[in-house]
RODO-2510 file (C-alpha; in nm, 4 decimals, decimal comma):
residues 446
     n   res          X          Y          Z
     1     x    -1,0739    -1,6734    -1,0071
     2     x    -1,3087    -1,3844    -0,8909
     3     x    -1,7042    -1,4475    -0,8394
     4     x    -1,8439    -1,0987    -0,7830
     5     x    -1,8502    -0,8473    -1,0900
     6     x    -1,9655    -0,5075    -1,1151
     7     x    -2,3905    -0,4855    -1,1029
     8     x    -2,6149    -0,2049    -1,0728
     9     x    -2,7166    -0,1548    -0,7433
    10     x    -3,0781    -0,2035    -0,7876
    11     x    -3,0069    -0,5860    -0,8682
    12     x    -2,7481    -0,5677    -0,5814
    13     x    -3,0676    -0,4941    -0,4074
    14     x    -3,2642    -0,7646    -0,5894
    15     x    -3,0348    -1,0377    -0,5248
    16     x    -3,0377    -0,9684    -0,1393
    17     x    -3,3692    -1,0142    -0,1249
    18     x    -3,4212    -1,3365    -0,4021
    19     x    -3,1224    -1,4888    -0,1366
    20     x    -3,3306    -1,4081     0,1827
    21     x    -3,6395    -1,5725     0,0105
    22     x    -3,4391    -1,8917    -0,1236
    23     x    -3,3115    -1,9677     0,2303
    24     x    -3,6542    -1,9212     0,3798
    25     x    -3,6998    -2,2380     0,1022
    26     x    -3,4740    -2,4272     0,1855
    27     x    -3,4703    -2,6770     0,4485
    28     x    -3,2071    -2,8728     0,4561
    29     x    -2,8770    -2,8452     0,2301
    30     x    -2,6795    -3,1667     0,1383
    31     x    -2,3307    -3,1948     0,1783
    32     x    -2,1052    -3,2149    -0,1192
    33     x    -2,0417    -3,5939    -0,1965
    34     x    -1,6547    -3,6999    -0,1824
    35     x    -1,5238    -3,7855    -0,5037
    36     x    -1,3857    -4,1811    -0,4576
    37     x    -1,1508    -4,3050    -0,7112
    38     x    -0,8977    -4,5388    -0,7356
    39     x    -0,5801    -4,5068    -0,6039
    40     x    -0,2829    -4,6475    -0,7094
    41     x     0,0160    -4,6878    -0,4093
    42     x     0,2433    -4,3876    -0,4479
    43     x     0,5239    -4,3619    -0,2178
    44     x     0,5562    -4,0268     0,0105
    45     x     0,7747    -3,8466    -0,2171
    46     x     0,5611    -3,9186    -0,5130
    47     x     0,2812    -3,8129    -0,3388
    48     x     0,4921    -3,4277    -0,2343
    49     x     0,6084    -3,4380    -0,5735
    50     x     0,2293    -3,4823    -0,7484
    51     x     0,1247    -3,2130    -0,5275
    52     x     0,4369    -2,9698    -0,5677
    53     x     0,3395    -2,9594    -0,9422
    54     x    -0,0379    -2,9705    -0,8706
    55     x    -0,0217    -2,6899    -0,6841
    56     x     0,1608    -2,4854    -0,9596
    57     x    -0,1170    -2,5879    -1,2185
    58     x    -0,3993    -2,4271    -0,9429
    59     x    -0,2170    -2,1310    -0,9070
    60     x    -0,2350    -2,1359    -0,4775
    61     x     0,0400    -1,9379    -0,4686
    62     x    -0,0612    -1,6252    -0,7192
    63     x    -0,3732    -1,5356    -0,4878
    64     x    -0,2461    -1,6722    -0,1495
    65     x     0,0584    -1,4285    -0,1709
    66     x     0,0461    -1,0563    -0,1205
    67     x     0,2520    -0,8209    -0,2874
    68     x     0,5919    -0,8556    -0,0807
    69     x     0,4347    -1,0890     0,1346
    70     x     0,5433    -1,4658     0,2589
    71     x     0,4847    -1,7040     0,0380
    72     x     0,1014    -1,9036     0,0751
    73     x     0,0463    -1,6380     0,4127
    74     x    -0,2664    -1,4513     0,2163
    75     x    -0,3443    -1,1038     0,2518
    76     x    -0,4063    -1,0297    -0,0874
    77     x    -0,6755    -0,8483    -0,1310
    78     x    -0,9850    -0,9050    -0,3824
    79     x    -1,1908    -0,6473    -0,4719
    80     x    -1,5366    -0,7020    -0,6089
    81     x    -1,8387    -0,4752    -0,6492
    82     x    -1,9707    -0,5784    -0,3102
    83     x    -1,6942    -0,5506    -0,0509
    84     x    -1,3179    -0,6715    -0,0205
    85     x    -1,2695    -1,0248     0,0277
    86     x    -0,8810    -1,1618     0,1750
    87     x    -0,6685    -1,4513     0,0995
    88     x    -0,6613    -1,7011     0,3524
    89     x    -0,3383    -1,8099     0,5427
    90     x    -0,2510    -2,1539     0,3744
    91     x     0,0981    -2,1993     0,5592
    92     x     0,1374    -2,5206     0,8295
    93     x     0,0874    -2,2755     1,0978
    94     x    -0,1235    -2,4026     1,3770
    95     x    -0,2774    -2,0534     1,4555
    96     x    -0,4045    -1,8646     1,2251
    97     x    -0,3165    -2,1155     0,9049
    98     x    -0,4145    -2,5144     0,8259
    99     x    -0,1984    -2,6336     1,0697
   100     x    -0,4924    -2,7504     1,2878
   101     x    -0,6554    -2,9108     0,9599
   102     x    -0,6773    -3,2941     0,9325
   103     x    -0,7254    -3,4238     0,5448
   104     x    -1,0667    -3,3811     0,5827
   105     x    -1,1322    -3,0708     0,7132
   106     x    -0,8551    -2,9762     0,3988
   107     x    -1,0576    -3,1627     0,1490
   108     x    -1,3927    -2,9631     0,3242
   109     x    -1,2180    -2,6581     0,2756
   110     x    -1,1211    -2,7189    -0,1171
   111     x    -1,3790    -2,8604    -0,2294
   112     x    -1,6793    -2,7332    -0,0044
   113     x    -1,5681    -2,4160     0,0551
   114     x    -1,6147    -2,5002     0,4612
   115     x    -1,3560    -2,3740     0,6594
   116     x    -1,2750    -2,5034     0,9749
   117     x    -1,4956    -2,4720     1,2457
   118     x    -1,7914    -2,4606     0,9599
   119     x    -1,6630    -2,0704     0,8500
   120     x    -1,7989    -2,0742     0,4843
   121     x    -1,5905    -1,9306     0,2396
   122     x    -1,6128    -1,6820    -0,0118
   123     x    -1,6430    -1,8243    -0,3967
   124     x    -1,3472    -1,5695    -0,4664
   125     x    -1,1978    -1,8946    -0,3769
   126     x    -1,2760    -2,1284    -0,6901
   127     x    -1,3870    -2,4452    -0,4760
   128     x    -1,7223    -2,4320    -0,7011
   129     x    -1,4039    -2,5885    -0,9767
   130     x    -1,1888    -2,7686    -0,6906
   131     x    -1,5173    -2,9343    -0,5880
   132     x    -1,4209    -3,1932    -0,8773
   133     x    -1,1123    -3,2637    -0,8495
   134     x    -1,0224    -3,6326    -0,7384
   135     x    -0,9821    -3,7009    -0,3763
   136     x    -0,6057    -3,8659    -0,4339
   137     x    -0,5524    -3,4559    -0,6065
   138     x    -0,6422    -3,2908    -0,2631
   139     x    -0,4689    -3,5176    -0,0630
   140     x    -0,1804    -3,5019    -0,2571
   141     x    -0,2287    -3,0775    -0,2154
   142     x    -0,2333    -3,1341     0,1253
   143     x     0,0701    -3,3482     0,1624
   144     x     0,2712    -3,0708     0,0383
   145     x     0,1486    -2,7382     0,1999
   146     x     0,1968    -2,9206     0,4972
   147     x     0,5580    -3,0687     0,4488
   148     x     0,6961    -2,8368     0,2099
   149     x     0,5404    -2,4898     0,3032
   150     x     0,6904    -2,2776     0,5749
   151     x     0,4834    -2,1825     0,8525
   152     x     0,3997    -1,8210     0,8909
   153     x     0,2018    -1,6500     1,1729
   154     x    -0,0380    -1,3969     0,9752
   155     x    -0,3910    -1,3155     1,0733
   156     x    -0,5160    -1,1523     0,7561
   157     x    -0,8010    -0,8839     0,8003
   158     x    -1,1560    -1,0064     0,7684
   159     x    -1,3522    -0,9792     0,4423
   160     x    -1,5332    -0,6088     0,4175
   161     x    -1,7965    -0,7171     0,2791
   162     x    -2,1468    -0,4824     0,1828
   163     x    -2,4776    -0,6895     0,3706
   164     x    -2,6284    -0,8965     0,3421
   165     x    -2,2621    -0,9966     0,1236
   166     x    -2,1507    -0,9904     0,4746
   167     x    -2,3590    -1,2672     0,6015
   168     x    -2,1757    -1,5826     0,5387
   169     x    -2,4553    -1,8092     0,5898
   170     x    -2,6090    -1,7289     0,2482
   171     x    -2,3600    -1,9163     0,0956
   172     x    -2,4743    -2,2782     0,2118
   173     x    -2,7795    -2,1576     0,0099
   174     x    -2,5829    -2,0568    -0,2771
   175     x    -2,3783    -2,4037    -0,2421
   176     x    -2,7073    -2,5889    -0,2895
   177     x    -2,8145    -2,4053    -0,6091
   178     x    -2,4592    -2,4326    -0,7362
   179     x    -2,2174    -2,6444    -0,5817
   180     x    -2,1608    -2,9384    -0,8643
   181     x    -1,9062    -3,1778    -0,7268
   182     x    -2,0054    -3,4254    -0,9835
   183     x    -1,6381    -3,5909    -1,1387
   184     x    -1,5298    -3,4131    -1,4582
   185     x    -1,7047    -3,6061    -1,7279
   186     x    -1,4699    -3,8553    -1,9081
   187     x    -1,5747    -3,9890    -2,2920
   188     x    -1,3685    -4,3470    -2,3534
   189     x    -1,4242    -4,2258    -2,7311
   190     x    -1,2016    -3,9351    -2,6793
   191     x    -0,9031    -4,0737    -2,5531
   192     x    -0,6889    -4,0248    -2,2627
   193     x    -0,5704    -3,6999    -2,3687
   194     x    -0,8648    -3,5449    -2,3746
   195     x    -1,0265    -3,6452    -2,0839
   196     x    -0,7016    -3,5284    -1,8838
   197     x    -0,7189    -3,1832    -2,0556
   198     x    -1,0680    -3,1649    -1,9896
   199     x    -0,9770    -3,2996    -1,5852
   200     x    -0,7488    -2,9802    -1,5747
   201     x    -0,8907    -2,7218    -1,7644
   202     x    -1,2695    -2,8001    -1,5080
   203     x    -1,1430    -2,8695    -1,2207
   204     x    -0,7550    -2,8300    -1,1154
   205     x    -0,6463    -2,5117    -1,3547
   206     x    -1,0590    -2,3816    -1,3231
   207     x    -0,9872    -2,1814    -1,6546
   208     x    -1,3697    -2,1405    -1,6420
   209     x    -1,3898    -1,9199    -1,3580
   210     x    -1,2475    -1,6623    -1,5570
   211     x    -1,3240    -1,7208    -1,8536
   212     x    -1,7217    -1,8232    -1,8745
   213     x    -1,9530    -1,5563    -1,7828
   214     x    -2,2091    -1,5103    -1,4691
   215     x    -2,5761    -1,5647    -1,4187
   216     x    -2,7616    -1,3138    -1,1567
   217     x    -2,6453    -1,5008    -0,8736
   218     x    -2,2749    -1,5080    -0,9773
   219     x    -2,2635    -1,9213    -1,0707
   220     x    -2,0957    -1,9633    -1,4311
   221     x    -2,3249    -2,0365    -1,6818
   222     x    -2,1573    -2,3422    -1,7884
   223     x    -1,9226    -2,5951    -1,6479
   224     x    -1,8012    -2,8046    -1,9250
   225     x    -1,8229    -2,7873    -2,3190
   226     x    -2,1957    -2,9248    -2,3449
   227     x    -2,2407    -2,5537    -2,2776
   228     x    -2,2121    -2,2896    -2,4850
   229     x    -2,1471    -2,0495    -2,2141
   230     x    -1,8477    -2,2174    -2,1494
   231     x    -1,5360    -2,0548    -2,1653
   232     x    -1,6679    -1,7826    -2,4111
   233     x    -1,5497    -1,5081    -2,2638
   234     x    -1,6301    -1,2678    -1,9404
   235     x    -1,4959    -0,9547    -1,7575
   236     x    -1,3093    -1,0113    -1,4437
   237     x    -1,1554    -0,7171    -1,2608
   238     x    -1,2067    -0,4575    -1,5412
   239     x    -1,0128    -0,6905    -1,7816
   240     x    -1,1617    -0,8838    -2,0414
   241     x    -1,1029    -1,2485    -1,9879
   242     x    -1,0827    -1,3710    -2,3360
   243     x    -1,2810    -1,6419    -2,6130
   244     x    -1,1213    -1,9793    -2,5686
   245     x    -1,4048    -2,1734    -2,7844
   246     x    -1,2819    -2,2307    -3,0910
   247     x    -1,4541    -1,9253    -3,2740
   248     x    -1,2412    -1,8096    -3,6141
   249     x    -1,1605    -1,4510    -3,5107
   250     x    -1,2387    -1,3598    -3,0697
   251     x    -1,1665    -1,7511    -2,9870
   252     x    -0,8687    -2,0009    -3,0398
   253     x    -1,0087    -2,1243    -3,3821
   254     x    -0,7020    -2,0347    -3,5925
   255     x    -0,4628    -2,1347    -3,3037
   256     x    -0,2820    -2,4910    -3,3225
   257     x    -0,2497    -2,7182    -3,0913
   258     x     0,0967    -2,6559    -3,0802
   259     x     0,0294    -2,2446    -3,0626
   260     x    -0,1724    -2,2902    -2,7607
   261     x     0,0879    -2,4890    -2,5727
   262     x     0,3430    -2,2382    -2,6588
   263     x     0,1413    -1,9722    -2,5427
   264     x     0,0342    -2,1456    -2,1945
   265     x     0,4606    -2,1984    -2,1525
   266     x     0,5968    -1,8901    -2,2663
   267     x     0,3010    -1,6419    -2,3152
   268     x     0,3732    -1,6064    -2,7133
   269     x     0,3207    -1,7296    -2,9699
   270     x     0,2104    -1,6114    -3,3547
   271     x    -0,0996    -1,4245    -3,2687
   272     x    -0,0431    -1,2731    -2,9394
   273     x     0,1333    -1,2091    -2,6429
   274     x     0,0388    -1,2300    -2,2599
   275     x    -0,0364    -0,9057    -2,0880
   276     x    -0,2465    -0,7958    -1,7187
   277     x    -0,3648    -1,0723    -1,5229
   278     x    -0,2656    -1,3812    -1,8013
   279     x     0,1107    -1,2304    -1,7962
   280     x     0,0852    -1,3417    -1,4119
   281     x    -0,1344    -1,6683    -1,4705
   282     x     0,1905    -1,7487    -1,7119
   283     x     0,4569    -1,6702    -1,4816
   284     x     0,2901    -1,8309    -1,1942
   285     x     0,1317    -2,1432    -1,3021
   286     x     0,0815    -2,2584    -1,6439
   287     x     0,4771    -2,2417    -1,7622
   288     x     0,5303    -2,5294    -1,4794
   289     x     0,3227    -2,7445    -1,7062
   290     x     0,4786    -3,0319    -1,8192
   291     x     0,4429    -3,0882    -2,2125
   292     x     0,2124    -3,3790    -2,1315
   293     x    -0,0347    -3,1883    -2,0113
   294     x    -0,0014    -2,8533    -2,2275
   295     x    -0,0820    -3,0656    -2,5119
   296     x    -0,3961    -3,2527    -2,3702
   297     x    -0,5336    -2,8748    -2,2323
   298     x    -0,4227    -2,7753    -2,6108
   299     x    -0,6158    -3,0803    -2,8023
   300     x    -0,9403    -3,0064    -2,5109
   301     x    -0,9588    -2,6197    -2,6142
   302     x    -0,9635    -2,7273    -2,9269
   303     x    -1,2133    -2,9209    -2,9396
   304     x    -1,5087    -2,6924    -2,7710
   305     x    -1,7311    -2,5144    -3,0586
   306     x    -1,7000    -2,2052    -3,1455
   307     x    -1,9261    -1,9919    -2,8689
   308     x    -2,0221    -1,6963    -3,1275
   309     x    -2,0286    -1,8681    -3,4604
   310     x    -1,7357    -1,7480    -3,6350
   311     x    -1,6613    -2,0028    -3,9279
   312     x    -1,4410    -1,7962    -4,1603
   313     x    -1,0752    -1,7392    -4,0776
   314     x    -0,9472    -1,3681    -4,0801
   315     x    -0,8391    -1,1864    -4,4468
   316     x    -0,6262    -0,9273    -4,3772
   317     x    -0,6722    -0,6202    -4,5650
   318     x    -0,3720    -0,4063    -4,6552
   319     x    -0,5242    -0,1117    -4,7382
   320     x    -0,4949     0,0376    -4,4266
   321     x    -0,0989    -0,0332    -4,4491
   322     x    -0,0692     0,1634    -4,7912
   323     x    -0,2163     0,4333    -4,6292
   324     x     0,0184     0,4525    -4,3525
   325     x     0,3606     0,3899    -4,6112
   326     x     0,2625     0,6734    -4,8098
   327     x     0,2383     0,9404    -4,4818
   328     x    -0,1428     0,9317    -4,5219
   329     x    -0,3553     0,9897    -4,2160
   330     x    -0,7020     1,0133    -4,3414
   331     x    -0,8405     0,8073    -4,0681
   332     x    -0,9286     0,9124    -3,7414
   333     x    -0,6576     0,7687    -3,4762
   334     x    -0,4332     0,6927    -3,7852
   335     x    -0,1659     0,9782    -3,7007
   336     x    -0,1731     0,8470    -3,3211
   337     x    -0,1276     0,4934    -3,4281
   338     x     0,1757     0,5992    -3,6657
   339     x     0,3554     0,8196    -3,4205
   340     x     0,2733     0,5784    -3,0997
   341     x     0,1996     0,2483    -3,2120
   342     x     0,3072     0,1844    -3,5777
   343     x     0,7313     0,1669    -3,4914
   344     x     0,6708    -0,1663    -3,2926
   345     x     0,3621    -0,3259    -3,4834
   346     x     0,3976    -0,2145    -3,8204
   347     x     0,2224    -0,0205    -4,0800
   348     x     0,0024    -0,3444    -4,1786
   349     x    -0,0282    -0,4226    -3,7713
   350     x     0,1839    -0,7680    -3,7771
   351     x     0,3907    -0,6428    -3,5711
   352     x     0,6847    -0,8819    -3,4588
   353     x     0,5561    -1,2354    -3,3944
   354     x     0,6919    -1,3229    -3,0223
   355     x     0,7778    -1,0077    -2,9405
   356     x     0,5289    -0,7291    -3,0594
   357     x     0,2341    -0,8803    -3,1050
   358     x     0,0060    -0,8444    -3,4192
   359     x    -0,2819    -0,6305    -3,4039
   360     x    -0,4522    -0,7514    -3,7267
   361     x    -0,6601    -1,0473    -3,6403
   362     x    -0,5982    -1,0456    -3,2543
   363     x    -0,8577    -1,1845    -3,0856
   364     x    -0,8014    -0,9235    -2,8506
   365     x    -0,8316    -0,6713    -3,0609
   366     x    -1,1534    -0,8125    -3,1935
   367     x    -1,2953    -0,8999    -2,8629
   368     x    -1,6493    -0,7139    -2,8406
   369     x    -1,5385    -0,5898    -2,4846
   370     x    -1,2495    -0,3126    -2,5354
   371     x    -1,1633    -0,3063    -2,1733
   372     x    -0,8515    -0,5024    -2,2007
   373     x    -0,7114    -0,2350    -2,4667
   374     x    -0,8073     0,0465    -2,3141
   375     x    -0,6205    -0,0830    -1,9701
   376     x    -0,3221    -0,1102    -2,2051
   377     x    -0,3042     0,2149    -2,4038
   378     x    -0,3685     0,3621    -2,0392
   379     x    -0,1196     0,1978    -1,8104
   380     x     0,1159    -0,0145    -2,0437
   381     x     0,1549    -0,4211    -1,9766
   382     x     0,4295    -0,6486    -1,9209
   383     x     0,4802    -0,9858    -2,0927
   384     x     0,5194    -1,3279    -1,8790
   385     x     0,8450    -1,3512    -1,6977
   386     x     0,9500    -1,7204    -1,7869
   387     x     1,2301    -1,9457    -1,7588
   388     x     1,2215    -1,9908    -2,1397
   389     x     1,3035    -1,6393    -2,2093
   390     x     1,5621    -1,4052    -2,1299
   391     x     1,3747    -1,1261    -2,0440
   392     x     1,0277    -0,9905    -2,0603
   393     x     0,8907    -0,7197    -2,2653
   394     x     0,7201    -0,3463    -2,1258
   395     x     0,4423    -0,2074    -2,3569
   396     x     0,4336     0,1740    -2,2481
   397     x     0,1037     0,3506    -2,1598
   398     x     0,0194     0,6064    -2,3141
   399     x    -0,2661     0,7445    -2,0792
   400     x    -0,0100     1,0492    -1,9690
   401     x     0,0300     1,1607    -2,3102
   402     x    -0,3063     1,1127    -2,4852
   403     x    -0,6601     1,2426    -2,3917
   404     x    -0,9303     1,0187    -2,3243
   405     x    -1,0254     1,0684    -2,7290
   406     x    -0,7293     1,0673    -2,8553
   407     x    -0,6819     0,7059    -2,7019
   408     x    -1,0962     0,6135    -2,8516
   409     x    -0,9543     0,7547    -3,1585
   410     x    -0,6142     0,5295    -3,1983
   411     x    -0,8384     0,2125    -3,0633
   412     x    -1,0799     0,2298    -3,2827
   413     x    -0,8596     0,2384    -3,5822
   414     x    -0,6902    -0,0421    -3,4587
   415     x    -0,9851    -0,2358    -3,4122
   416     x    -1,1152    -0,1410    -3,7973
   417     x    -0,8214    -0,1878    -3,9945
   418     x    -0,6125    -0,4573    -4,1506
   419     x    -0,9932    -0,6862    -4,1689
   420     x    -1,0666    -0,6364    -3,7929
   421     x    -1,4438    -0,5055    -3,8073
   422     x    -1,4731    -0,4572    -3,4103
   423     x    -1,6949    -0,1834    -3,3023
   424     x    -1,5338     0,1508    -3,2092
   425     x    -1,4021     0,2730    -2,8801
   426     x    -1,6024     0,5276    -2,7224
   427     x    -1,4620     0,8668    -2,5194
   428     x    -1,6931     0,7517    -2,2307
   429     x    -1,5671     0,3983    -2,1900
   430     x    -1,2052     0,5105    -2,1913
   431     x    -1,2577     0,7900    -1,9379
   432     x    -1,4014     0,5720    -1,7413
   433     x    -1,1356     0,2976    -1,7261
   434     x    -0,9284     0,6288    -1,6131
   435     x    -1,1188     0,7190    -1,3269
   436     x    -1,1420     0,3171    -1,1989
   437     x    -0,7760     0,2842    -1,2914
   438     x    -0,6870     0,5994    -1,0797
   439     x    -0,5170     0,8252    -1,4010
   440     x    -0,4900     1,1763    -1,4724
   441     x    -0,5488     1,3022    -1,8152
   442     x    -0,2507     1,4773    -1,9452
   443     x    -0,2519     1,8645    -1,9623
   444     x    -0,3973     2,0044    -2,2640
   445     x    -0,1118     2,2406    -2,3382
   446     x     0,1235     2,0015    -2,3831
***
């Protein structure tokens, strides 16, 4: 859901100026089109009802919320590499929420990014994906926050924002490079299912905002999957937002379309299990789906190429297991992984399926980016809390107990064992996920 990622500061620099020179260019910036479709008579409960449930599957409440905060009030901060952007007040209230909003200005708002009174809005706020959802959708959104929502009187503190980040006019510009409110593209050929996963996935769920990478100015470099940017992976908030093409070993390729449901409602399945900022996506939003529409997001996903190429399914290799049964720790990180990791994921890294996750074949594990693991051998993680499961499961960090190379050393066996052939972890990239994630390095005479 974030736009801004880290960047050197010299194309911070760069992209101030290419910005100044675009709006000098452009005169005049069209408004987004309204989407019209058909709509069918729903009465007013349907209507509170459709957007009750659509409002789960966007996720308002996860980044409109702070931590201890009233619900859809804001305040939650975002942090990007150019300044500190806050959630907007979404409640009924008349002052300092959308209390004063007519459907339009709401619908602006959404899928403009136009605030009232023509305050433009951050793209922290996905409206570059609400921008295509269908105008009965919004108003349905609308219907609810307003009715259902309580009001809460909460001025939130204005974005902090670096310049010329801070001059919110630069983003009409950016909206007419970017903004595509064309309708999700349907193919008759494909079937209904399809074209409703593809309808949620784009626009209401905006899985692409996380998961598809970022051009220079921060616009994803693909919207749907005639792209091959699309959903193949990026880094948002020092996590690494994973593969969701259908590539063998980093994507979804040797998922079902069953395993993909089951991991959107319960955040487990066979090959892995939810942690950071998917454990919350879980928890919040995608468990509320009904089976309907897990399947058609299952049967889209699954249907996108693979991004990277990967045809051949993972062989696991159990030499690294024989290894461990016999007490052997000829590998660097091997006695680490025995004594830390090996008791709840097993000497051949299968770990428990629904519980402990495997580590052979992971598309974590395999990602290129490490940054995911090294946040969890650092600070531990915490499965989805769902309503289909009792309880939720702690993985315990480990970042008070190991060095910086100690933890390189245990992830890069992990991630060149059992048939994983991902590249190894480095001291420097785990010291500095310590520094960003605030950790001290345990004492050395321990």
């Amino acid at each position: 859901m974030h736009l801004l990622k880290r960047r050197h500061p010299a194309a911070v620099l760069w992209l101030a100026c290419l910005f100044m020179a675009l709006a000098a260019l452009v005169i005049a910036i069209p408004q987004a089109r309204a989407q019209s479709a058909p709509q069918s008579a729903v009465t007013p409960a349907q209507q509170l009802e459709r957007g009750r449930y659509l409002a789960k599957i966007a996720n308002c409440a996860a980044c409109h919320t702070r931590e201890g905060g009233k619900p859809f009030a804001g305040g939650l901060p975002i942090r990007t590499a150019v300044g500190t952007i806050y959630s907007t007040n979404i409640t009924p209230d008349k002052g300092s929420g959308i209390g004063a909003y007519t459907l339009a200005d709401f619908d602006r708002a959404v899928r403009q990014g136009v605030a009232l009174h023509g305050k433009r809005l951050y793209p922290a706020m996905p409206y570059p994906s609400y921008a295509r959802m269908r105008t009965e959708d919004v108003a349905a959104l609308y219907a609810y926050l307003r009715a259902e929502v309580a009001p809460v009187s909460q001025r939130n503190p204005a974005a902090q924002m670096r310049w010329p980040f801070s001059m919110r006019w630069l983003l009409a510009v950016w909206n007419g490079f970017f903004l595509d409110d064309a309708p999700v593209r349907t193919d008759t050929a494909k079937g209904a299912e399809w074209n409703r996963g593809a309808y949620l996935v784009q626009a209401v769920a905006h899985c692409g905002a996380c998961h598809t990478p970022r051009g220079m100015l921060f616009a994803e470099k693909g919207l749907d999957e005639r792209s091959k940017r699309f959903l193949s992976g990026a880094i948002v908030e020092g996590w690494s937002a994973t593969n969701l093409t259908s590539d063998q070993i980093t994507g979804l390729g040797a998922w079902s379309r069953a395993e993909i449901a089951e991991f959107l409602r319960t955040g487990r399945n066979a090959h892995a299990t939810s942690f950071g900022p998917m454990s919350t996506v879980i928890s919040t939003s995608t468990q509320y789906m009904n089976a309907t529409d897990l399947d058609a997001v299952a049967a889209y996903l699954k249907s996108i190429p693979g991004a990277r190429g990967e045809d051949k399914p993972f062989r696991h290799d159990p030499s690294a297991a024989a290894q461990l049964a016999q007490g052997r720790f000829d590998s660097t990180g091997s006695r680490q992984y025995a004594q830390f990791c090996m008791p709840c994921h097993g000497a051949d890294g299968k770990g428990f399926a629904r519980v402990f996750p495997p580590l052979a074949g992971n598309p974590t594990v395999a990602d290129p980016d490490p940054s995911s693991l090294v946040n969890l051998l650092l600070d531990g993680a915490v499965t989805a809390r769902v309503n289909t499961a009792p309880t939720d499961y702690h993985m315990p960090g480990y970042g008070w107990t190991l060095d910086n190379q100690e933890l390189a050393n245990v992830l890069s066996f992990i991630r060149g064992n059992w048939g994983n052939r991902a590249a190894v972890v480095t001291e420097r990239t785990v010291a500095e996920r310590r520094q960003v994630l605030g950790g001290q390095e345990p004492k050395t005479d321990r």
